[in-house]
C-alpha positions as CSV (number, residue, x, y, z in Angstrom):
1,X,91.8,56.0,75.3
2,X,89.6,59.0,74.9
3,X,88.7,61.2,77.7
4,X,84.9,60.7,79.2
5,X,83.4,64.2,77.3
6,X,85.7,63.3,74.2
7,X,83.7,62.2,71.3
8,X,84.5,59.8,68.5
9,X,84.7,62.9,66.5
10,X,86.6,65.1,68.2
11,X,89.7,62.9,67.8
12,X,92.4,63.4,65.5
13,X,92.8,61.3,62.2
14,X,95.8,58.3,62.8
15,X,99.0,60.5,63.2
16,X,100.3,57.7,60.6
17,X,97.8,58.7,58.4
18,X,99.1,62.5,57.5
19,X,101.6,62.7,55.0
20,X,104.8,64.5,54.6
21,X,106.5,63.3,57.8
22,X,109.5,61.1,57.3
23,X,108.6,57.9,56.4
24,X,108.2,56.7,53.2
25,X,104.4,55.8,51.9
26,X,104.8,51.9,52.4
27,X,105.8,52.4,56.2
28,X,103.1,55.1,56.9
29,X,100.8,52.4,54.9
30,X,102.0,50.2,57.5
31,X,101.4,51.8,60.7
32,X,97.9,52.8,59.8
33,X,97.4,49.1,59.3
34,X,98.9,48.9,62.8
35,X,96.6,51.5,64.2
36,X,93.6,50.0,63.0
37,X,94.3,46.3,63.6
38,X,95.1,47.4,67.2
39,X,91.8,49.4,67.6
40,X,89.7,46.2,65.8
41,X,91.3,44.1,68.5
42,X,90.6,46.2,71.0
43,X,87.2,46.5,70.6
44,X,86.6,42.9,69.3
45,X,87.8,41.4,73.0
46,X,84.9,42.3,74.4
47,X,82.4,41.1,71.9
48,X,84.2,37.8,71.3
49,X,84.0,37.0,75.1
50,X,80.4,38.1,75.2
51,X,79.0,36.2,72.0
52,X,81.4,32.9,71.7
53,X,83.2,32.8,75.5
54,X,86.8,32.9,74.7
55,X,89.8,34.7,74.3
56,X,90.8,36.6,71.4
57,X,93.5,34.7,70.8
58,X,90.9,31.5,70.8
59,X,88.8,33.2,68.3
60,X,91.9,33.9,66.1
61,X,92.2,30.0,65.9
62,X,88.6,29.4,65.2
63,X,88.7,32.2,62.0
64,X,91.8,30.2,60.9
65,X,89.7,26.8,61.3
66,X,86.5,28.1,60.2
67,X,88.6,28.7,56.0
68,X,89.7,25.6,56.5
69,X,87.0,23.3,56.4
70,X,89.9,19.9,56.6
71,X,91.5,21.1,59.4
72,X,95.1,22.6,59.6
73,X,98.3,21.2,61.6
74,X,99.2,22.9,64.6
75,X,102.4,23.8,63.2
76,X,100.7,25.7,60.3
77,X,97.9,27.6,62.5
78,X,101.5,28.3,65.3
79,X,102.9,29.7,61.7
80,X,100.3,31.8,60.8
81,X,99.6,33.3,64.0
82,X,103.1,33.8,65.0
83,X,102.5,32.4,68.2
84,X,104.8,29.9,69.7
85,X,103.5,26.1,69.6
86,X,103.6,25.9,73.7
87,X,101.0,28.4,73.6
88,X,99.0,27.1,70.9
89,X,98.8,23.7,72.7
90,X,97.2,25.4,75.1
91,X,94.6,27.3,73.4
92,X,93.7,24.2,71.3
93,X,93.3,22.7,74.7
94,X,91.0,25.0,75.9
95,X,89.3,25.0,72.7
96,X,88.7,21.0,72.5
97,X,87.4,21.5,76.3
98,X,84.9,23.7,74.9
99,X,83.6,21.5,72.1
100,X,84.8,23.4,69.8
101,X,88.0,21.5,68.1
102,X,88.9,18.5,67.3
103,X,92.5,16.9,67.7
104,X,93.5,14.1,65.3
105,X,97.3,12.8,64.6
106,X,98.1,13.3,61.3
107,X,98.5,9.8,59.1
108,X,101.9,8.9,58.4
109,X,103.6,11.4,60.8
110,X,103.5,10.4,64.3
111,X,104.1,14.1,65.4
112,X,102.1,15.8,63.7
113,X,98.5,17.3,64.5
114,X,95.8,18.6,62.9
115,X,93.0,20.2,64.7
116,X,89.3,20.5,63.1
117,X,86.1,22.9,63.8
118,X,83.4,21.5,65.1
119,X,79.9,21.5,63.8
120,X,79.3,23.1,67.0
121,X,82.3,25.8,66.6
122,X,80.4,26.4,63.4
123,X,77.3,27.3,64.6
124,X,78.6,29.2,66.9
125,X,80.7,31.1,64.6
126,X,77.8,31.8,62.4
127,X,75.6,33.2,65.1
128,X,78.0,35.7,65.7
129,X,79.2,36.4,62.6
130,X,77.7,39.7,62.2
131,X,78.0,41.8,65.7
132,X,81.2,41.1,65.0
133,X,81.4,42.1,61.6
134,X,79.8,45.2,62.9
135,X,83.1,45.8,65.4
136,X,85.4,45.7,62.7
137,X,83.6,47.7,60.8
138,X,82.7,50.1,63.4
139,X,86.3,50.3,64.8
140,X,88.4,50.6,61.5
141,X,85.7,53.4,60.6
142,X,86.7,55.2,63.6
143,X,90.8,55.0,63.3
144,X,90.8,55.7,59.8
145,X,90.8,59.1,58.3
146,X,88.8,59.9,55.1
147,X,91.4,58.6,52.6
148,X,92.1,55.7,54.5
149,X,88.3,54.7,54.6
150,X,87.7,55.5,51.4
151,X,90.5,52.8,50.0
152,X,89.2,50.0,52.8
153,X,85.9,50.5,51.4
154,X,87.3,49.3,47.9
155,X,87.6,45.7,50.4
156,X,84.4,46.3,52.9
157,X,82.0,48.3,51.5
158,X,80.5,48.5,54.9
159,X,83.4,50.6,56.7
160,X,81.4,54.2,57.4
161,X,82.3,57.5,58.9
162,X,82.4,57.5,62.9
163,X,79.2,58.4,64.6
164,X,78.1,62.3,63.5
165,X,80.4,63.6,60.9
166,X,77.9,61.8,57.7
């Protein structure tokens, strides 16, 4: 974390970023994308609490839903998120208490379930859609160095310098 007087751009580019240490381009590639999909996170907490009231890991599952207008299995959403199902459960528990999922059994396997946004979810996601649009872009803009921006602008256009070095 930066110290109080430290400014945005006083800080040094991702240390992953520089070239010419020992790792090879793809894992140096990698921990950048580390870098800034921790400092995204990080930053996104806070705004997902304030704007749709639940946890990050919550709002992971509602991004997943919200490209899948049918719904996905639990299994599948557990998959992609790398989280264990036991935990899932409980977020899409928390999540239907909300109003926010649905939970259906899946026809013709009586284990499986598939878990739906709901049309409010959907509102709710597109209400907030762009403060937090503005985090990411605000927070990979800050952990990226000029190179690394300048190749994440080729997918968000958006992604700008930090705060007083334009």
């Amino acid at each position: 974390m930066a110290a109080p007087d430290e400014h945005p751009t006083d800080l040094p580019e991702c240390p992953s970023a520089q070239s010419g240490g020992l790792l090879p381009d793809e894992l140096r590639a990698w921990m950048v994308l580390l870098a800034a999909t921790g400092a995204v996170e990080q930053r996104l907490r806070a705004v997902v609490k304030e704007q749709l009231d639940v946890s990050h890991d919550e709002f992971l599952v509602l991004c997943l839903l919200a490209e899948q207008p049918a719904g996905l299995r639990m299994t599948r959403i557990a998959e992609l998120l790398g989280r264990p199902k036991t935990r899932l459960t409980y977020q899409i528990a928390c999540l239907q208490h909300a109003g926010l999922v649905t939970r259906k059994s899946v026809c013709g396997d009586k284990r499986g379930v598939e878990v739906v946004l709901t049309e409010k979810a959907r509102l709710l996601l597109k209400e907030a859609s762009e403060p937090l649009s503005e985090t990411v872009v605000q927070a990979l803009g800050r952990i990226m160095g000029p190179t690394q921006r300048e190749a994440m602008r080729a997918l968000l256009p958006d992604v700008t310098e930090p705060s007083g070095t334009e």
